[in-house]
C-alpha positions in Angstrom: -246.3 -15.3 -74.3 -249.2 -17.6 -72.5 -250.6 -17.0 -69.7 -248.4 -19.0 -67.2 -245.5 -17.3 -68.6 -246.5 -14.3 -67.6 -247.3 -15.0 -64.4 -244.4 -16.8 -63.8 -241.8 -13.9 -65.5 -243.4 -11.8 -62.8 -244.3 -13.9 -59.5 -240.6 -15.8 -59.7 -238.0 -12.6 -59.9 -240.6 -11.2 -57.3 -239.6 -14.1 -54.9 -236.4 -13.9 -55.1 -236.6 -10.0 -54.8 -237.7 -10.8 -51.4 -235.1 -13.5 -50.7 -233.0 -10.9 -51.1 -234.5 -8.2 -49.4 -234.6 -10.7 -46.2 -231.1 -11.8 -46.5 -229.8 -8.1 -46.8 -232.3 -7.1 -43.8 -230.8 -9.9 -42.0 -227.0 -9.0 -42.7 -227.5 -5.4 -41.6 -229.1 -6.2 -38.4 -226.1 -8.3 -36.9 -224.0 -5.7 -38.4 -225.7 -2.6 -36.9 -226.1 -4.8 -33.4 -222.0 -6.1 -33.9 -221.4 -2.0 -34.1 -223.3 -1.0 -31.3 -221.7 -4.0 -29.1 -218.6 -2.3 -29.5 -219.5 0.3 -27.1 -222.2 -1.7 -24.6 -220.8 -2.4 -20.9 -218.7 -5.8 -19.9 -218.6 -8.1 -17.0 -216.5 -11.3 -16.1 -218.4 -14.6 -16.8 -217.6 -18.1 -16.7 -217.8 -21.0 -18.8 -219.8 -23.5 -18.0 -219.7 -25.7 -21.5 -217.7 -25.2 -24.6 -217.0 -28.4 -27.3 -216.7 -28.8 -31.0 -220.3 -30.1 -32.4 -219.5 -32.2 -35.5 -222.5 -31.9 -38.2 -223.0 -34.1 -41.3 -223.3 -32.0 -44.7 -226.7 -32.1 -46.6 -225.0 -31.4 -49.3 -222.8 -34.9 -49.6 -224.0 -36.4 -46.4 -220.0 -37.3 -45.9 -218.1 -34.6 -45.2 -218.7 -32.7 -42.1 -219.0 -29.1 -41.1 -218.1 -28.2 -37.1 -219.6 -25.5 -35.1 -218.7 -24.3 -31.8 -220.7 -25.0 -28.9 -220.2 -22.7 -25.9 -222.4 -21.6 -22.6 -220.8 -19.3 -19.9 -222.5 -17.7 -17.0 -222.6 -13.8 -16.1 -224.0 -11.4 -13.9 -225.4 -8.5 -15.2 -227.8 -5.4 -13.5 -228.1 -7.9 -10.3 -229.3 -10.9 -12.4 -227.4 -14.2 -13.3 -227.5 -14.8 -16.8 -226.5 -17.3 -19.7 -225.4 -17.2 -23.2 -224.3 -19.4 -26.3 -223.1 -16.5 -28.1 -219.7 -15.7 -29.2 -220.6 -13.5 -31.7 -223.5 -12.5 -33.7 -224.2 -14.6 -37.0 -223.7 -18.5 -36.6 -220.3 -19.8 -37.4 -219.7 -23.5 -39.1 -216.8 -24.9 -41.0 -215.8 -27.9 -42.9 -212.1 -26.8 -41.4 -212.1 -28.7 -38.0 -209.0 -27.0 -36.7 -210.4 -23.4 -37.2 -213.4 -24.1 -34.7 -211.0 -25.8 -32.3 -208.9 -22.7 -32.4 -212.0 -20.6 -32.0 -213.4 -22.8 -28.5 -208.9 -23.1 -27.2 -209.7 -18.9 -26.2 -212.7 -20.4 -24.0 -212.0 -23.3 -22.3 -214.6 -25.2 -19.7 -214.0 -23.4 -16.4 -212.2 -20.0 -17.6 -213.0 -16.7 -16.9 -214.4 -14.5 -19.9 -215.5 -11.0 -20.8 -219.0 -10.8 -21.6 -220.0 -7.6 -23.5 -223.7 -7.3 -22.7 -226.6 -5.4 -23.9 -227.2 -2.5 -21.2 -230.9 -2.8 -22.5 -231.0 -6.2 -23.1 -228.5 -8.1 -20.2 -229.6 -11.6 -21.9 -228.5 -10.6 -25.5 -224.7 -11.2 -24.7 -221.7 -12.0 -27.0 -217.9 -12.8 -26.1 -216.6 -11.1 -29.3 -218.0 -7.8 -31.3 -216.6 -8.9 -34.0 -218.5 -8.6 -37.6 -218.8 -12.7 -38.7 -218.3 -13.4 -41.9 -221.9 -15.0 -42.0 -223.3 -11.3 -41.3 -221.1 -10.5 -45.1 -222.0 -13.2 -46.5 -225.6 -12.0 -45.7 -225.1 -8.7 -47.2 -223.4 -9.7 -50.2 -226.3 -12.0 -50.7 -228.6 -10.1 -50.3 -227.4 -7.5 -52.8 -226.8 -10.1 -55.7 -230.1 -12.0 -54.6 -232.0 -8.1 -54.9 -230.0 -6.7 -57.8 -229.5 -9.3 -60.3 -233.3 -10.6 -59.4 -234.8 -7.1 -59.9 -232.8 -7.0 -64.0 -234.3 -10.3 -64.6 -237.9 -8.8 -63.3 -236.9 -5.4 -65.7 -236.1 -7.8 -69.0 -238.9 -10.3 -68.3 -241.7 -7.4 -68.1 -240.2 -5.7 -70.6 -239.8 -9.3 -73.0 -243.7 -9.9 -72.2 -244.8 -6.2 -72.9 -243.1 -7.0 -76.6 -245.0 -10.0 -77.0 -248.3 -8.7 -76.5 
């Protein structure tokens, strides 16, 4: 095995090692912080913005993917605050009628619950919900680390028989 080969059966499983890694690390963050919301303090809110933003696809540059827009107001430890959260993790879909479903529970004007971080009174969400972006993250980040760290195993292993 030259030189290059070597390099490269070590230097490309290594980055996608740490793809991995940072997906995974990213995943259990919102989910630890979408578990701890469950038990932070609430207070009412309004809305003060809340429409469907249409996105083209990179992939096809034709079909489109939709992602909720949202702002509400709130007050929390004597300070008026804002947020774009619903949840943690971002949310877009090719299905148009899920996101409008998602923004009919806030429309422009209503009142909300905002669960609030007693720590943190900016970092606010309207659901504490676990997205499915925060499992997709996880899942990722496992096959990403797992199935990147065999090939790393069987490359070294391949180039330590050719020498």
């Amino acid at each position: 095995m030259n030189l290059y080969a070597q390099i490269m059966s070590f230097v490309l499983p290594l980055g996608f090692i740490l793809f991995g890694y940072s997906a995974f690390k990213y995943g259990i963050s919102r989910l630890i912080k979408s578990l701890k919301s469950r038990s932070w303090p609430t207070t009412i809110g309004s809305v003060s913005y809340s429409e469907l933003h249409k996105l083209r696809s990179q992939k096809t540059g034709i079909q489109y993917q939709y992602k909720p827009r949202i702002r509400y107001e709130f007050i929390a430890n004597d300070q008026v605050l804002s947020s774009n959260k619903i949840f943690f993790g971002e949310y877009t879909s090719s299905n148009k009628s899920r996101i409008e479903s998602l923004l009919s529970k806030y429309p422009l004007g209503s009142d909300v619950t905002v669960i609030y971080n007693p720590d943190n009174p900016e970092e606010a969400i309207l659901e504490p919900i676990i997205s499915i972006g925060t499992i997709f993250s996880l899942i990722a980040g496992i096959v990403f680390t797992g199935s990147s760290y065999l090939a790393f195993i069987i490359l070294q292993a391949f180039a330590l028989k050719e020498m």
